[in-house]
N, C-alpha and C positions, 0 to 999 in steps of 0.2 A: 888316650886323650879324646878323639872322635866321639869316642863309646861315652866318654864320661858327659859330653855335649852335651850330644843325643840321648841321653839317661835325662837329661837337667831340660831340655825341652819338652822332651815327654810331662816331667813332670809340671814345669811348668802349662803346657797344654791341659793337663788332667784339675790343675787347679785353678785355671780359666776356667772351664766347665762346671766345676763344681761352686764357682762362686754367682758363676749366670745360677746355676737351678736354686744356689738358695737364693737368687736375687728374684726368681721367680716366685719361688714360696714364698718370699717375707712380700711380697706387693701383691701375690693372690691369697695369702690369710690376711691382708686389708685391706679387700673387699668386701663389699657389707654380705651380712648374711644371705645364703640362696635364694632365698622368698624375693629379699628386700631386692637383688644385684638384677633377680628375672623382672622384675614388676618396674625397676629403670627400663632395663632394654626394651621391655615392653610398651612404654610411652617414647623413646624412643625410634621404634617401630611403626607407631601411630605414626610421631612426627613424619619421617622416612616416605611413610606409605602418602602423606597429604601431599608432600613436594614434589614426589614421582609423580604424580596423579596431573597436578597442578602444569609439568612440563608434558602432562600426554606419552609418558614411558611406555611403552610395548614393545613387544618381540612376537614374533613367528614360531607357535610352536613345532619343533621338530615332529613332533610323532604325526599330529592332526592338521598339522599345515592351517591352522587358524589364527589369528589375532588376537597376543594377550595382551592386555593392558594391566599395569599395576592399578591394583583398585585403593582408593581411602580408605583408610578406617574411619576416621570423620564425618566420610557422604550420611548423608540419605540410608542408602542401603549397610554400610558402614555399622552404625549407630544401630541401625536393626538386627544385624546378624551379631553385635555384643550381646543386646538384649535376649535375644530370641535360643542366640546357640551357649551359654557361659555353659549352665548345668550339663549340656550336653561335651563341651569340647573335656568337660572333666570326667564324666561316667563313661566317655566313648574309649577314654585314652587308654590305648592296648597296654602300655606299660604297668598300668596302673593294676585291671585286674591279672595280667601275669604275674606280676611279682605276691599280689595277696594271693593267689590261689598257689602258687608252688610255696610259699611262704606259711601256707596254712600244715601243708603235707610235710616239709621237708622240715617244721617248726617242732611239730610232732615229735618226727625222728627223734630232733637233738632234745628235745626235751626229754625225753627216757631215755636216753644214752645211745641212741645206736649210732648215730655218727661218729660220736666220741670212741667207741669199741671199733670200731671200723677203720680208723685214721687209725687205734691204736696195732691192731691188727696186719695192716699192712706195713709202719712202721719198723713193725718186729720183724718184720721180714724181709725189709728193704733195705743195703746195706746206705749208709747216711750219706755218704759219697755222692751217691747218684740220688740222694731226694729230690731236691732240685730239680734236675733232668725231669722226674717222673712226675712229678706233680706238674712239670710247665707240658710234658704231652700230651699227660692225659687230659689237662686244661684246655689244650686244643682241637681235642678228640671230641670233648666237650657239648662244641657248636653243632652236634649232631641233635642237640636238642637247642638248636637254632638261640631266641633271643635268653632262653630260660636259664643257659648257660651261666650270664651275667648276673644270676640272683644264686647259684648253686655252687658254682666254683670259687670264686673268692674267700666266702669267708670257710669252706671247709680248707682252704690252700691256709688260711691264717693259722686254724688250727693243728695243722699238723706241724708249721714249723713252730709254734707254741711248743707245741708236745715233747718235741726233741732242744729244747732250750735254746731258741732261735728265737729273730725281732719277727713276732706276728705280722707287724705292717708290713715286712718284708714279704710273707707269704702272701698278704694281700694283695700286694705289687703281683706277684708271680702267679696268679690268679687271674687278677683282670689282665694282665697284657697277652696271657695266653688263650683265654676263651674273648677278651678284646680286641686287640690287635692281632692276636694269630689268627682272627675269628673265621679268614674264607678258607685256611690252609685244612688238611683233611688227609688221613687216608680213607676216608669210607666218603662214598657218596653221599653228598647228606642236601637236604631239603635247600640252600644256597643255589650249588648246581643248578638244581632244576627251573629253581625262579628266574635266574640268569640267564642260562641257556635257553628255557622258552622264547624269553623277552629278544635273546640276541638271533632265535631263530627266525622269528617272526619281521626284524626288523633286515635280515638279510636275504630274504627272500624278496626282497621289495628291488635289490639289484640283480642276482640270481636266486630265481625260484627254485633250483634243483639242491641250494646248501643247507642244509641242516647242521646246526649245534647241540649235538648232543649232552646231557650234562657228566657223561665220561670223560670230553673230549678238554679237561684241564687238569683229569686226574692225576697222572704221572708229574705234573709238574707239582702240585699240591704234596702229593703225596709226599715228595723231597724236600720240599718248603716244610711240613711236619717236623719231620729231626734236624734239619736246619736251624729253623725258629727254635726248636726248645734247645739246640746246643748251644746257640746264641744270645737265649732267654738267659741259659744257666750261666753263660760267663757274665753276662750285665748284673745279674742279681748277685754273684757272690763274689766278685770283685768290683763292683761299685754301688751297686743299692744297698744293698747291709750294711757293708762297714759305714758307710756316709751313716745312715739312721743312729749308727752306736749301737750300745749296752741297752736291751729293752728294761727298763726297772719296773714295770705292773708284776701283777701277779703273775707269777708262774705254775706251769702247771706241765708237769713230769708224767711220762710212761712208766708205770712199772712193769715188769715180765708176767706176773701172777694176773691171771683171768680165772676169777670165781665160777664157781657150777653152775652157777643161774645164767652170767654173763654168756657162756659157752651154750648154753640150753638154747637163751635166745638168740644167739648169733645163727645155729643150726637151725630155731626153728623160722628166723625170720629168710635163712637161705633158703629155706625146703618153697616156704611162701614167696619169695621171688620165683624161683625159678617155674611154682605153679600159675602165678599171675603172667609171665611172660608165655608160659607154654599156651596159656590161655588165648593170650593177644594173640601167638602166633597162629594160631588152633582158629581163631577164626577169621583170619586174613585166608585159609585156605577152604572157609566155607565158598562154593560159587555165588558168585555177586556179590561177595562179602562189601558190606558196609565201610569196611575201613579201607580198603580200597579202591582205585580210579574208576573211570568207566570201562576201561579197557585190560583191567584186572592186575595193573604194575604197582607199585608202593608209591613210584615216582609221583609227586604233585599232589598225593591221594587226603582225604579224610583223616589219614594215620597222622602222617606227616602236622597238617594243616592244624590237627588238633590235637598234637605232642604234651600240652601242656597241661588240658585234663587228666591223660594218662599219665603225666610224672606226678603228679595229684594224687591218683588211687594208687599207685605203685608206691611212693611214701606212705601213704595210710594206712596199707595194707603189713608191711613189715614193719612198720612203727608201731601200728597196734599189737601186733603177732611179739614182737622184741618187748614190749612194755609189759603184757600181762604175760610173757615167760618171767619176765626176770620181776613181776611184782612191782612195777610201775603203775601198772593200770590194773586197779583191782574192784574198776567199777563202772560202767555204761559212761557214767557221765565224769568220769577221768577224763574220756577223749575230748571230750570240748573244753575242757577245763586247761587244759595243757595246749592247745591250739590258742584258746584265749591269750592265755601268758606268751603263746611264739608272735602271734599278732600285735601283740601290747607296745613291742619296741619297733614298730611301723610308724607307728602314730605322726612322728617330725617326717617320715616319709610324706605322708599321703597328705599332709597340710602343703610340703613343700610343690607338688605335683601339681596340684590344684594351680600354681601361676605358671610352673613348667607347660602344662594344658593348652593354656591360652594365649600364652607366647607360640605356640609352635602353630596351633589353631591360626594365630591372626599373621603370622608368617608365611603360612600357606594359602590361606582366602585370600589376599592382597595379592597375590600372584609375584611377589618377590622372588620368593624362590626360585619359580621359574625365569626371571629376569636375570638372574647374578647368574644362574647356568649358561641360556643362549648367549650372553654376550662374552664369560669368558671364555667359552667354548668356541668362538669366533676370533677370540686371541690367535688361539691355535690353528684354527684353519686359514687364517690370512698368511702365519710365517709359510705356507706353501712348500714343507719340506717333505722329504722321500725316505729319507736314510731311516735305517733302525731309533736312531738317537732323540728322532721325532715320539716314538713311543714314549721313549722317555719324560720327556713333555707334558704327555699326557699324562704319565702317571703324577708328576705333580700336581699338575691342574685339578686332576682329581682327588688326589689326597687333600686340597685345597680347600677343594666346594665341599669335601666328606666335612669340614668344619663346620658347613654351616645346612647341611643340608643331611640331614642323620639315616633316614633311609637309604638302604643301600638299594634295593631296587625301584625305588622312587627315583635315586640319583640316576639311574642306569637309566630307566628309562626315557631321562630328559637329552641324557649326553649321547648316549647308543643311538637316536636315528640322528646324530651330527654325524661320528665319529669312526663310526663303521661303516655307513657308506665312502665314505670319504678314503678311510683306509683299504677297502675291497678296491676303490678303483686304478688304488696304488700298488693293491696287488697282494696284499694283507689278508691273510685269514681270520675271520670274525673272532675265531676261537680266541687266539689269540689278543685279539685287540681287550676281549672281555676278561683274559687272564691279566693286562694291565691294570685295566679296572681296579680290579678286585686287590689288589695289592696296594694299590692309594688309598681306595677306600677303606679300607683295614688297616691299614698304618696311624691315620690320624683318628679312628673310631674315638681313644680313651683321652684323647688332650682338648678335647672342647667340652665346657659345658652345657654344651644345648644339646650333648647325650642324655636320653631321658634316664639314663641308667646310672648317672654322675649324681643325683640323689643317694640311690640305697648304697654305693658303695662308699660314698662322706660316713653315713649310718653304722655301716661296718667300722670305717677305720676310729669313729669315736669310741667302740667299744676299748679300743685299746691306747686312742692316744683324744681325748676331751678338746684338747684345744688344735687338733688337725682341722683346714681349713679348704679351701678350692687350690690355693697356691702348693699345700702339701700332695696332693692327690695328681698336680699335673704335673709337677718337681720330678715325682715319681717314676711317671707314663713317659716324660722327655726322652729320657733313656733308652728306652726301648722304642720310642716311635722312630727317634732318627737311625737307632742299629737295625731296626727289623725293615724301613723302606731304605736304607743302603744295600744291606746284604741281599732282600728281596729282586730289589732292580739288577745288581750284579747276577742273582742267579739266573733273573729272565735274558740279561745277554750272554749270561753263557750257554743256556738253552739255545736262545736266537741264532748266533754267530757258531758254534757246533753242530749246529743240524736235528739238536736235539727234541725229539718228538714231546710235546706238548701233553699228549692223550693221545690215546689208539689211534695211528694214522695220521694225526694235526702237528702239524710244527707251523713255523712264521710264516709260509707262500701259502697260497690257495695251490 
């Protein structure tokens, strides 16, 4: 009888939940379209910015110890820096040329099939059990190519579970939330660490000069956050994200076992061409003074890292070209533009939509907003004046909080790290840690806000397979996974904390 309750509450629970997300998807697909919903918030923003101004709003920035004032959009200066910077807040925006430059290379690819043989390929080899799992790892393996992730991982996760007769949106789901919100988790060091750790080394030498952050020094916890997350990816997606979407009815599109002479030719010869494109890179990270590397000859922070994204550029191009004229895709110089042309073409509602994305985040950030909503609710937290572990806690919501509104993650880091780590070192906290909290808000809420500049191209994505997906489908989605990955998350960092358990070589919770 008990059993049969507690069966009837569950389910009852499970369909509370399910009626919030669709209640979130049916009121965020009637919100006006992307362009139209930014270019509101963006007036406003204006407004926002005049009445701050008007009451003399300012904070103390933590890092520079200066006085910021929220500025008008309106002023004097205001009204000039519209004029003066539009063209520029659109050609500057990183987002913009990352996703057309890896979008040119990796467009290539799928244009002559090698993506498609590729998913097909490991498919055949992966038993279907574990696709899932494998596609949410290696998604979060992913962020070793930092933001570019977001433009590579998604829609190739779509296609594989197309492939094996599964709801593509689904794979899209399990795509972004594992190169999105898995996004700091890692087993390899990857370019994250080190920005972080710099910034948190820097700001804790200011209470002791002798501490160093290494960007080692979150590894071991990361590393278990990896098959955590994607064990926890796999149960959300195939017991509540699929079955909710249904029966995918588009097009389908089937594995067969048979790979033709040619496909086999280019597959070998487009391997032969990686592995000589990498020996290459590697070949000359170990010339002396190599260019691609620091000043001080480590990979860490280096050229390599910094400019990951040319490299994934030539490295698509290179066996995309090599796969195309094996298998008689490209049987002419001017194929390759040709085929780049056609991968760029379905950009287009991207880089219109960017252009107000731009300027929203542009006049968010000259108005000095941003840094306002940080110092003051960051003074939330240091007024409750607590000690306990459970205070971390705290913090990680706070920061999962402002990660909505403030999308750089070392941008964020920057503004909250000289609050929050001095404050925590004097309580007795190791930096390491205070920035393993971080990074776990931050990353939890990356894919449920739209003021991610990366919530464009993946709309883009999911209309290839469903036309009337909207902002409310896409955060319906991400729900799921934002609130399983910061529970499970925070559980794991106090069972770290309260265990003893080492953080990275030598780091746990005390100094």
């Amino acid at each position: 009888m008990n059993s049969t309750i507690e069966n009837n509450e569950e389910i009852n629970s499970e369909n509370r939940f399910s009626r919030f997300l669709s209640f979130v998807e049916k009121v965020g697909n009637k919100l006006p379209h992307p362009f139209i919903l930014f270019f509101y918030l963006t007036v406003l923003l204006v407004i926002l910015s005049w009445i701050l101004s008007l009451f003399k709003a300012a904070v103390v920035h933590p890092n520079t110890q200066e006085t910021v004032a929220v500025k008008s959009i309106l002023s004097y200066e205001g009204i000039q820096f519209i004029l003066s910077d539009t063209l520029k807040n659109f050609t500057d925006f990183a987002p913009l040329g990352l996703v057309l430059t890896v979008m040119l290379g990796i467009g290539l690819a799928e244009k002559v099939g090698l993506l498609e043989m590729l998913m097909k390929r490991a498919i055949l080899n992966t038993p279907r059990k574990i696709i899932t799992f494998t596609v949410f790892f290696i998604g979060i393996l992913g962020n070793i190519a930092s933001d570019a992730a977001f433009v590579v991982i998604p829609p190739l996760a779509a296609l594989v579970f197309l492939s094996v007769g599964r709801h593509p949106i689904a794979g899209l789901a399990v795509g972004l939330a594992s190169s999105g919100i898995g996004f700091t988790a890692n087993v390899l060091i990857a370019g994250t660490d080190a920005l972080l750790s710099g910034i948190s080394t820097e700001i804790s030498q200011g209470i002791n000069p002798d501490i160093i952050v290494t960007p080692l020094d979150n590894w071991f916890f990361m590393s278990v956050s990896t098959f955590v997350l994607a064990g926890l990816g796999t149960l959300i997606t195939e017991k509540y994200v699929e079955p909710r979407l249904g029966v995918y009815t588009g097009a389908q599109q089937s594995l067969s076992n048979e790979i033709s002479t040619l496909e086999k030719r280019g597959l070998r010869n487009s391997l032969i061409a990686a592995l000589i494109f990498i020996a290459a890179v590697v070949g000359a990270m170990l010339i002396p003074n190599s260019p691609l590397l620091n000043e001080d000859g480590t990979l860490l922070r280096s050229p390599f890292l910094s400019g990951i994204v040319p490299v994934l550029f030539l490295f698509f191009l290179v066996v995309g070209i090599v796969y195309g004229v094996s298998t008689k895709k490209i049987q002419s110089s001017a194929d390759v533009p040709k085929l780049m042309t056609e991968a760029i073409g379905t950009l287009s509602g991207y880089i219109v939509l960017i252009f107000m994305i731009a300027q929203f985040v542009a006049y968010f950030n000259w108005s000095n907003i941003a840094i306002w909503l940080a110092v003051h609710s960051a003074a939330i937290l240091t007024h409750l004046n607590m000690t306990n572990i459970f205070v971390i806690v705290l913090f990680v919501l706070l920061t999962a909080f402002l990660s909505l509104f403030i999308i750089s993650g070392s941008a964020l880091w920057s503004l909250v790290g000289p609050v929050f780590i001095p404050l925590f070192m004097v309580l007795g906290y190791h930096p390491a840690f205070i920035q393993l909290a971080y990074r776990i808000g931050e990353s939890s809420t990356n894919m449920v806000t739209p003021l991610n500049p990366y919530f464009a191209i993946i709309l883009s994505f999911m209309h290839v397979y469903d036309k009337k997906a909207g902002i409310g489908t896409l955060m319906s989605l991400m729900i799921p996974y934002t609130i399983g990955f910061l529970i499970i998350w925070i559980i794991l960092m106090l069972v770290f904390a309260l265990l003893g358990i080492p953080i990275g070589p030598g780091v746990s919770l005390y100094l």
